[in-house]
C-alpha positions in Angstrom: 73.4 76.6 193.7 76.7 78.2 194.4 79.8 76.9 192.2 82.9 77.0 193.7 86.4 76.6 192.1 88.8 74.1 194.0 91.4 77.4 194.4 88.3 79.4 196.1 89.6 81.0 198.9 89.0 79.4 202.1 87.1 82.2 204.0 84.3 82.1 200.7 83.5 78.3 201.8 84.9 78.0 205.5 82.0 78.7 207.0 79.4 77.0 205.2 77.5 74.5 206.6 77.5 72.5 203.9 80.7 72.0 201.5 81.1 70.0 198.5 84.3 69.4 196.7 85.0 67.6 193.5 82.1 65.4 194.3 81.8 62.0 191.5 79.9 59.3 190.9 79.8 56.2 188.8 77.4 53.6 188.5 77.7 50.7 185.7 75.1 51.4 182.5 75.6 48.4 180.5 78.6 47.1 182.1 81.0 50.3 181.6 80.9 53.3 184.0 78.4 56.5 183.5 79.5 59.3 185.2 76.3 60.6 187.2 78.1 63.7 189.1 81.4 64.6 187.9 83.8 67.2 190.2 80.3 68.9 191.5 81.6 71.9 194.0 78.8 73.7 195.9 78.8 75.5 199.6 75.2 76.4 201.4 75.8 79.2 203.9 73.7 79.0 207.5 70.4 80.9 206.1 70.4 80.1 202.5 68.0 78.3 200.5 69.8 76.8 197.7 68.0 74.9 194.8 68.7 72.7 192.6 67.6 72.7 189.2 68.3 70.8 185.7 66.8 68.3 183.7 65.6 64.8 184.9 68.5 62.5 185.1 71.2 65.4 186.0 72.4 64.1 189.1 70.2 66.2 191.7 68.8 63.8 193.6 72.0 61.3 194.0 73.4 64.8 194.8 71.4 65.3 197.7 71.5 61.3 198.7 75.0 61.9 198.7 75.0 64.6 200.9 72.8 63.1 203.1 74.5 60.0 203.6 72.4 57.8 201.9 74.7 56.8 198.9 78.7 57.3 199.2 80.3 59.4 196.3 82.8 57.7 194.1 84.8 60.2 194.7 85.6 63.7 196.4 84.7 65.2 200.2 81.8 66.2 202.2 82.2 68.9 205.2 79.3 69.5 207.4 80.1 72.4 209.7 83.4 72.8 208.5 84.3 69.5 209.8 84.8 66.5 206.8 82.1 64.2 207.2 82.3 60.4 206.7 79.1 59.3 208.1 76.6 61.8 207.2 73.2 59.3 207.5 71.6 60.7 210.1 73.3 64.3 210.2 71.3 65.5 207.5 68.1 65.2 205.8 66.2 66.8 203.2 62.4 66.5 201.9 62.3 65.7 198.0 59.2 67.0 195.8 57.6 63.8 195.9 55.4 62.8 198.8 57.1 60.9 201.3 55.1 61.5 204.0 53.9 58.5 206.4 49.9 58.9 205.7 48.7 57.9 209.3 50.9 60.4 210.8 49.8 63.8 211.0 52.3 66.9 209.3 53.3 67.5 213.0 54.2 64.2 213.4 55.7 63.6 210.1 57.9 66.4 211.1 59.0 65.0 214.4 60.4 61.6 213.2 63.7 62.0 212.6 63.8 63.1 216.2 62.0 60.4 217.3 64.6 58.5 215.4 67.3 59.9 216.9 65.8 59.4 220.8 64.1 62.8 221.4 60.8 61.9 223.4 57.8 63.0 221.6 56.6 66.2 223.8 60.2 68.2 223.9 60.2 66.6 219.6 57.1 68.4 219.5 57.7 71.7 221.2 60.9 72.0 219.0 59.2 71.7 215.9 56.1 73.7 216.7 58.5 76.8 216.9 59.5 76.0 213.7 56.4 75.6 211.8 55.4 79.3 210.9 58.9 79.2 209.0 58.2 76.2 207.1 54.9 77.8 206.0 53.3 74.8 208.2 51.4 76.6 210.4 48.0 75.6 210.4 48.5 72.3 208.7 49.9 70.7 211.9 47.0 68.4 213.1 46.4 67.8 208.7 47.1 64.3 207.6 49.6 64.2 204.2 46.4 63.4 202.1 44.6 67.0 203.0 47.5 68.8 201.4 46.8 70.8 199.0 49.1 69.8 195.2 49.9 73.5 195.0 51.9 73.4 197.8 54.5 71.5 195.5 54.4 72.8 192.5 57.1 70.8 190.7 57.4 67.3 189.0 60.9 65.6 188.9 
């Protein structure tokens, strides 16, 4: 994970493809607010993998909800492709460690279904991530149901 100062100039995080500025967020313990993020700042570049690592109950995961739409920070701004982003549900998506996989749907077609979700007909859905799977490290394990997969393919326990 990159850090990034909110005086970093703008041609270090202009082009990422994912910004993150001053990111918060609160949720009630008890009745009094518990800051889960606090002022997070992190770019990801076109081509990078970027991890996230610390202890259970850091913030990584409402990190990456955030980011992907699915919660709403408390406070601070999301850019996708340079451009702020409001409404990110649906723009971005991420695979946690866990399995989330639907187990009557094969890894090909596990892979498809946000396209499917978005209106891509299942053949073209298909072709597109096909090309893909050799990059993933899929190839091979496209017609395997979720339950065939090998543990060692995630290694790591939240």
């Amino acid at each position: 994970m990159k850090r990034v100062a909110a005086d970093a100039p703008a041609e270090v995080q202009g082009d990422a493809k994912v910004r993150v500025e001053g990111v918060s967020k609160y949720m009630l313990r008890h009745g009094q607010p518990f800051a889960v993020l606090q002022e997070v700042n992190l770019y990801a570049h076109a081509g990078e993998f970027v991890s996230l690592i610390g202890p259970s109950g850091c913030g990584k995961s409402t990190l990456l909800n955030i980011i992907a739409g699915l919660e709403q920070p408390s406070s601070g701004t999301l850019y996708l492709n340079g451009r702020r982003a409001e409404q990110r549900l649906g723009a971005v998506g991420y695979m946690q460690q866990k399995d989330l996989l639907l187990p009557w749907r094969s890894v090909l077609d596990n892979v498809i279904l946000g396209l499917e979700l978005r209106g891509m007909s299942r053949r073209p859905a298909r072709a597109r991530a096909l090309a893909l799977m050799e990059q993933f490290g899929l190839r091979g394990f496209e017609t395997a149901y979720p339950y065939t997969l090998s543990a060692r393919l995630y290694p790591f326990d939240e």
